[in-house]
C-alpha positions in Angstrom: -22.9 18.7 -16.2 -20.1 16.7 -15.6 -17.5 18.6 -17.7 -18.5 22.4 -15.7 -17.7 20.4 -12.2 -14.7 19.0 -13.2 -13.7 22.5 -15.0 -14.3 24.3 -12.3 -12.3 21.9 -9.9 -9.6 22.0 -12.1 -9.9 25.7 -12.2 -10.3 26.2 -8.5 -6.9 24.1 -8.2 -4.9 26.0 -10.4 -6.2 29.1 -8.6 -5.2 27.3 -4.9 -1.4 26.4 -6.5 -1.3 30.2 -7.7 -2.8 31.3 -4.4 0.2 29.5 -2.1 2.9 30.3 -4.4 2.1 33.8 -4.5 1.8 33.4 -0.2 5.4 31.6 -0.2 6.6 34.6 -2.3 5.2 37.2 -0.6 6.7 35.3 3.4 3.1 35.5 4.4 2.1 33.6 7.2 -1.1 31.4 7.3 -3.9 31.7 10.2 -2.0 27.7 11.0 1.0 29.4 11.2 0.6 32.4 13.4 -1.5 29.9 15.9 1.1 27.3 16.2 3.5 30.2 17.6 0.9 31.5 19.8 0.0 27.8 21.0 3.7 27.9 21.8 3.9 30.7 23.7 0.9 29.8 25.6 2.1 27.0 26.9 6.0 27.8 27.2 4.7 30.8 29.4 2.3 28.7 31.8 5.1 26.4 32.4 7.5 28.5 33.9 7.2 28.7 37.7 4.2 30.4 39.1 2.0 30.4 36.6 0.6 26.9 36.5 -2.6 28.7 37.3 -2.9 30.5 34.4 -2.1 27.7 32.4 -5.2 25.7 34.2 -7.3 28.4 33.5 -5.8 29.2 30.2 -7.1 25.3 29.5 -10.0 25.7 31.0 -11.0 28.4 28.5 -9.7 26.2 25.3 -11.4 23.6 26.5 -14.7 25.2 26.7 -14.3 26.7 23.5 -14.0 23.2 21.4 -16.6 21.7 23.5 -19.0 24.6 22.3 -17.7 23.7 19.0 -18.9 19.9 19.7 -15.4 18.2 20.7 -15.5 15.8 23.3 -14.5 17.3 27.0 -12.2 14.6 27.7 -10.6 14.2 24.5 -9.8 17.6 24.7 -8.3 17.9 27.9 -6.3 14.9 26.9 -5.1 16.4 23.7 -4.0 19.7 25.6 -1.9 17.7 28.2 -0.2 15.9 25.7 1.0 19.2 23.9 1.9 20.2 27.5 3.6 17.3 28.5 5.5 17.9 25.3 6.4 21.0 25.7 7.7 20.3 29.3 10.0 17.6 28.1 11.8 19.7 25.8 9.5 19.4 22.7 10.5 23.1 21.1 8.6 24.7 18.2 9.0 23.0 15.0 9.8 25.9 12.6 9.6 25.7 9.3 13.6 25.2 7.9 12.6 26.4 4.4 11.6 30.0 5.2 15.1 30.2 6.6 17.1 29.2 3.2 15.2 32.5 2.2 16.5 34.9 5.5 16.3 38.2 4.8 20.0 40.3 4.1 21.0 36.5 2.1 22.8 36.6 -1.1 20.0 34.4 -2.8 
């Protein structure tokens, strides 16, 4: 029994590398991906004047999400002001530098 296990994790391996490099050929984004941008626009939009508000409520509804997900109140409302205080102080949106070596309309 212990050979089929480890051919099938060996299997399901070589299916994952095939699976990403076919995704980095193809440019496609991952669900991580497409969330860390939104998450970025989220916040970068609540913290421009007027709409602190929004943000708060924005939170609000985050925060109740993970707790109904079993994540700790506090802890969460602690994670989301750190990423806001980050954001506030400049922290921009850490892009991926590899995609661009790869920009459409290059000679490579």
């Amino acid at each position: 029994m212990g050979k089929s296990n480890t051919r099938r994790r060996d299997h399901q391996a070589e299916y994952q590398r095939a699976y990403r490099q076919q995704q980095k050929v193809s440019r496609k984004p991952s669900r991580d991906d497409v969330a860390r941008l939104a998450l970025y626009l989220m916040i970068g939009e609540g913290l421009k004047d007027g709409q602190e508000c929004k943000l708060a409520d924005w939170c609000e509804v985050v925060t109740a999400g993970l707790v109904d997900q079993g994540f700790d109140r506090d802890a969460t409302q602690h994670r989301l002001h750190q990423l806001i205080e980050r954001y506030a102080d400049g922290w921009d949106f850490q892009r991926k530098p590899h995609l661009m070596q790869h920009a459409f309309g290059s000679s490579q």
